[in-house]
C-alpha positions as CSV (number, residue, x, y, z in Angstrom):
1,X,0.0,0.0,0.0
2,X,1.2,3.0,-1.1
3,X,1.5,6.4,0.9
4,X,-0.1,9.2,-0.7
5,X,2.4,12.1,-1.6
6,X,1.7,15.8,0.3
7,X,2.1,18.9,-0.7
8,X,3.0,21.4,1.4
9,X,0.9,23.9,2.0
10,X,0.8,25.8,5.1
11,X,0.0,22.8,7.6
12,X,2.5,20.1,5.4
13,X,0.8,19.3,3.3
14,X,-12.7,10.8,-6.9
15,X,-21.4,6.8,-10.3
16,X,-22.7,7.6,-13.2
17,X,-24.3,10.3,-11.3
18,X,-27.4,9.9,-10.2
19,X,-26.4,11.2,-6.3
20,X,-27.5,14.7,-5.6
21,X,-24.1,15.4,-3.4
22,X,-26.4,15.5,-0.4
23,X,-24.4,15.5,3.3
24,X,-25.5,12.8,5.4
25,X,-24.0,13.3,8.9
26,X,-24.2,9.9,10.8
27,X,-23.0,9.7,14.4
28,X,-19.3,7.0,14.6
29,X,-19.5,7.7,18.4
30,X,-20.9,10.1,21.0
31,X,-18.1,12.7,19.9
32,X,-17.4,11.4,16.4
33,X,-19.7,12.4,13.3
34,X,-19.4,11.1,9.9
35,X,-20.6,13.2,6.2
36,X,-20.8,11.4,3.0
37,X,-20.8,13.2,-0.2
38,X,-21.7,11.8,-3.7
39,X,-21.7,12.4,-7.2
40,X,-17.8,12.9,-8.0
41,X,-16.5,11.9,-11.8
42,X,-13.1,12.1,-12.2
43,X,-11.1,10.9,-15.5
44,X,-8.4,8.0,-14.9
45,X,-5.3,9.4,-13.5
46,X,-6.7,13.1,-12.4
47,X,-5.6,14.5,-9.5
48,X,-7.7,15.6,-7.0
49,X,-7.5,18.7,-4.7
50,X,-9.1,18.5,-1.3
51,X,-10.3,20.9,1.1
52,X,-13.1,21.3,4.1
53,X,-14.7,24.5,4.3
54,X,-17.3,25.9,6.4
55,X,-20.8,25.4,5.3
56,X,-24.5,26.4,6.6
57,X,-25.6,23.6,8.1
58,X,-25.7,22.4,11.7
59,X,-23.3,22.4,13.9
60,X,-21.4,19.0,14.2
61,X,-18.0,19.8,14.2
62,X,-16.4,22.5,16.9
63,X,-13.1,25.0,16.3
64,X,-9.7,23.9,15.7
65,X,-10.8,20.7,13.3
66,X,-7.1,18.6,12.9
67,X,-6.4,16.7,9.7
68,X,-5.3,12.6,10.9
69,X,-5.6,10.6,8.0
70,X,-6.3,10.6,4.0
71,X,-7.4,7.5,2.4
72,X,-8.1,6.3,-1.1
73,X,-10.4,3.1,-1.3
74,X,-12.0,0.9,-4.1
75,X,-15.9,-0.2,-4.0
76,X,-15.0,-2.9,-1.6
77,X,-13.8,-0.5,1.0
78,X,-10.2,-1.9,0.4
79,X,-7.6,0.6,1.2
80,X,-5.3,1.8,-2.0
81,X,-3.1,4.6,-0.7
82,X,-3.2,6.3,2.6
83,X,-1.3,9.4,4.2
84,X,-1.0,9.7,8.1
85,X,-0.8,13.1,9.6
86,X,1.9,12.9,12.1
87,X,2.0,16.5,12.6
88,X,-0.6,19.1,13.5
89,X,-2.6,20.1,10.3
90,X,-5.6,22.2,10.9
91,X,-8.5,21.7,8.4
92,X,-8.8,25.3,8.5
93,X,-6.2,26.0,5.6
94,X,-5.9,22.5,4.9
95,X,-5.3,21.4,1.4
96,X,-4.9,17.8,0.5
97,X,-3.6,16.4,-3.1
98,X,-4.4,12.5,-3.7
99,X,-3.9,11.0,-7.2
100,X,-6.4,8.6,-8.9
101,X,-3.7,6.1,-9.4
102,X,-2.5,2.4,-8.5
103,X,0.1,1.4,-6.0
104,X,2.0,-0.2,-8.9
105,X,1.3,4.1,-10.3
106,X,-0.4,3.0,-13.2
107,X,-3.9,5.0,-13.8
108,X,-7.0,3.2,-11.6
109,X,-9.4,0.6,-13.8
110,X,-13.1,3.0,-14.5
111,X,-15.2,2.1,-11.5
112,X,-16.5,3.4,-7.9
113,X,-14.1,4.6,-5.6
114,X,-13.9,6.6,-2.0
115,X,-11.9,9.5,-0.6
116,X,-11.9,9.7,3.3
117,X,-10.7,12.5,5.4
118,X,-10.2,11.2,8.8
119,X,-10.2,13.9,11.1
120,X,-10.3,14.6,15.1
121,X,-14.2,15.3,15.2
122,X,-15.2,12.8,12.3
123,X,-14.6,11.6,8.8
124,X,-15.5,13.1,5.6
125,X,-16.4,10.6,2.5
126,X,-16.4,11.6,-0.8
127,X,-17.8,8.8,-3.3
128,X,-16.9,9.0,-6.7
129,X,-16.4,7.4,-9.9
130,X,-13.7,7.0,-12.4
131,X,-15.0,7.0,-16.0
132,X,-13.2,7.7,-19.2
133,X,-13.1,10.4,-21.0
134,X,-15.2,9.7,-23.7
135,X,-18.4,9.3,-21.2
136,X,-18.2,12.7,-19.7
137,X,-20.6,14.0,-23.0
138,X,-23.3,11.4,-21.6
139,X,-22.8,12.4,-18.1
140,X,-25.4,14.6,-16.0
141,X,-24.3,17.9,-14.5
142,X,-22.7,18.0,-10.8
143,X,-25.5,19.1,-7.9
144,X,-23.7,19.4,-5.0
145,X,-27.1,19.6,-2.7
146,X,-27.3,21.2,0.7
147,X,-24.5,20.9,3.7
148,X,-25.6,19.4,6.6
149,X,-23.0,20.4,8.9
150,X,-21.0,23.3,9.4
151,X,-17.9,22.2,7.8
152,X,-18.1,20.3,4.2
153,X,-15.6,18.5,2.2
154,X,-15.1,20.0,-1.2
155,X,-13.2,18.4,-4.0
156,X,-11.5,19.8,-7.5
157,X,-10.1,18.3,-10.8
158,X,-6.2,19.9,-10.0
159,X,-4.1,20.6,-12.6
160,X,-0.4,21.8,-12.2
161,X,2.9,22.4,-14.3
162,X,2.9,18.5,-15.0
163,X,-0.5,19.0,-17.0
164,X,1.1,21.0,-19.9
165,X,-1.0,20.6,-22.7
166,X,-3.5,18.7,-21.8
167,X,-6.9,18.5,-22.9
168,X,-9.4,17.4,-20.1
169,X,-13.3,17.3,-19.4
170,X,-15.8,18.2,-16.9
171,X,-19.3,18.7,-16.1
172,X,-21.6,21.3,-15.5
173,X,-21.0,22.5,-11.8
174,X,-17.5,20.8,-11.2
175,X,-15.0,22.4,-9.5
176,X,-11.1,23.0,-10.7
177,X,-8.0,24.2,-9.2
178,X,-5.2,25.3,-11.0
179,X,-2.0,24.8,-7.9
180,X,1.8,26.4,-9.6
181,X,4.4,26.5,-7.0
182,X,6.4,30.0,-6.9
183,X,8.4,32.1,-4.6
184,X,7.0,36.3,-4.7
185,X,9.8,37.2,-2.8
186,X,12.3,37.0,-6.1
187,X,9.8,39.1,-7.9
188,X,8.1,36.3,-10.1
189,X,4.3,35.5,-9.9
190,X,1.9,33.6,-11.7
191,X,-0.6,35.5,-13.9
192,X,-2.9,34.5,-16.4
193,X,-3.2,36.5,-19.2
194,X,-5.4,35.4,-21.7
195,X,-8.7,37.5,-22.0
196,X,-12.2,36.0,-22.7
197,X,-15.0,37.1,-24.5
198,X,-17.0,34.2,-23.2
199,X,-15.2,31.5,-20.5
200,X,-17.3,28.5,-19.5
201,X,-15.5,28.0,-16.3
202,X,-15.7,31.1,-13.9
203,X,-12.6,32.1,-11.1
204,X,-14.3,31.3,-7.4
205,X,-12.5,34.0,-6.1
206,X,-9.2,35.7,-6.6
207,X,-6.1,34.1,-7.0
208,X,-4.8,32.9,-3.6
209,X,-0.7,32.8,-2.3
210,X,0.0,30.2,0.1
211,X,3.9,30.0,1.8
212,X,5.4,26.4,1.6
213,X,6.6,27.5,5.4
214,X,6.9,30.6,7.8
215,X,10.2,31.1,7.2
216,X,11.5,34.6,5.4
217,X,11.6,34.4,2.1
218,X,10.1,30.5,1.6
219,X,8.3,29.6,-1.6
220,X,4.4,28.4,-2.3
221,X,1.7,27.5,-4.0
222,X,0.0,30.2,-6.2
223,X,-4.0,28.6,-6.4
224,X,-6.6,29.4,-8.6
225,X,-10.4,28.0,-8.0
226,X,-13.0,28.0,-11.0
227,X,-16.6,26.9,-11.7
228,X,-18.0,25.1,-14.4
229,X,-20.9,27.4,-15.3
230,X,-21.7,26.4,-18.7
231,X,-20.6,24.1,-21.5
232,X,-18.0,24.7,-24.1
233,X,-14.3,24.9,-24.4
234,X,-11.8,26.8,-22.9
235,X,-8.1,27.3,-22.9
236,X,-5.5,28.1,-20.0
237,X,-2.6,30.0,-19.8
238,X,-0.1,30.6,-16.8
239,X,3.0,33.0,-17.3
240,X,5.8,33.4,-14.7
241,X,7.6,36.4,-14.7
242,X,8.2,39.9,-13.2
243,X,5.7,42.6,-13.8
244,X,7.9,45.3,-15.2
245,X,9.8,43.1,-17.8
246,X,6.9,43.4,-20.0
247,X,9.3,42.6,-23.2
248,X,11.0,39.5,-21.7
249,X,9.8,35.7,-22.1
250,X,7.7,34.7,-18.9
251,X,10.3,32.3,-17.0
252,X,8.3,29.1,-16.9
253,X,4.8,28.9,-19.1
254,X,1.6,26.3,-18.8
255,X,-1.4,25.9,-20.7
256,X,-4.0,23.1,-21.0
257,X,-7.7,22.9,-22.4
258,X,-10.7,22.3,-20.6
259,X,-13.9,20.8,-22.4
260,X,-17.0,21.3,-20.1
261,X,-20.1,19.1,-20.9
């Protein structure tokens, strides 16, 4: 078995779908609640960005949520990869990176899959499927339904320097994450700038610097969250470089394409 690789970020640091994405807190224990989460497609070999955030419903978890364990299981419940926290890693700021792949590191076999977050007042479960890529066209949209609890699981198609030139799919209502690690302190940042006249997939919010550490002068992660708000096809574009050498070739470059359906 496999140990998942982390990321660090801040704290060291995947059905057909017929789900609605509903929450369904059940009690493990007396102090221990569990939320479930449905409706995930994923293509073979993806990666998968993880984080809990707060949500409107009822209160099940308390402050200072701690990350202790992320695990990758088949439709058997059989463990494929798993990741310990050893250290402290608050789930506020948490953000966990698992990839839909084999111990052996080939891509997993299409089928039904989980994604648990173990954490110190419960476990969030996230069941998905992995189809190809060729289904996503038949594929309903993504309805995440209602939170039942105050904190929520939340999951993103990731893509990073390694997807250079890729074309990749998602539906209606999925959520992506676009991770590029940097360092603002030597003057270079991530921008993207293409312009659209129409873009299918819309930016959450704005683009978000997190430090690898708190030392002076450590690198990141420069993060980017988007929406699938309507169909059609859209390309990315990353450029790192300094602001004011506006005639000088960006440092490093990435660009992919995204189909939504």
């Amino acid at each position: 078995m496999k140990r998942l690789r982390r990321i660090g970020l801040v704290c060291s640091s995947l059905l057909l779908v017929l789900a609605t994405g509903l929450a369904i807190p059940g009690a493990a224990s007396a102090n221990r609640v569990d939320v479930r989460v449905d409706g995930y497609v994923f293509e073979p070999g993806s990666a998968v960005a993880l984080e809990i955030v707060a949500a409107d419903g009822a209160a099940c978890f308390g402050d200072s949520l701690l990350i202790e364990q992320v695990e990758l299981a088949d439709e058997a419940g059989h463990l494929i990869a798993v990741v310990p926290y050893d250290s402290v890693a608050y789930a506020d700021g948490w953000l966990g990176v698992v990839m839909l792949r084999s111990g052996d590191g080939s891509n997993l076999e299409p089928g039904i899959y989980e994604l648990r977050v173990a954490t110190s007042g419960g476990t969030f479960i996230a069941g998905l499927r992995v189809v190809s890529s060729i289904e996503f066209a038949s594929l309903p949209r993504f309805v995440p339904g209602f939170p039942a609890c105050n904190q929520a699981l939340r999951l993103y198609r990731l893509f990073t320097e390694m997807d250079r030139g890729l074309r990749a799919n998602l539906r209606l209502s999925d959520r992506m994450m676009v991770l590029l690690a940097g360092n603002p302190t030597t003057g270079y940042s991530w921008t993207n700038p293409l312009l659209y006249e129409y873009a299918p997939l819309r930016e959450l919010q704005e683009m978000e610097y997190r430090a690898d550490s708190t030392l002076l002068g450590a690198g990141g992660f420069f993060i980017y969250r988007y929406w699938a708000m309507d169909t059609g096809s859209q390309e990315f574009r990353y450029e790192y470089r300094r602001s004011w050498e506006k005639d000088v070739d960006p440092l490093q470059s990435v660009g992919f394409t995204v189909d939504v359906h």
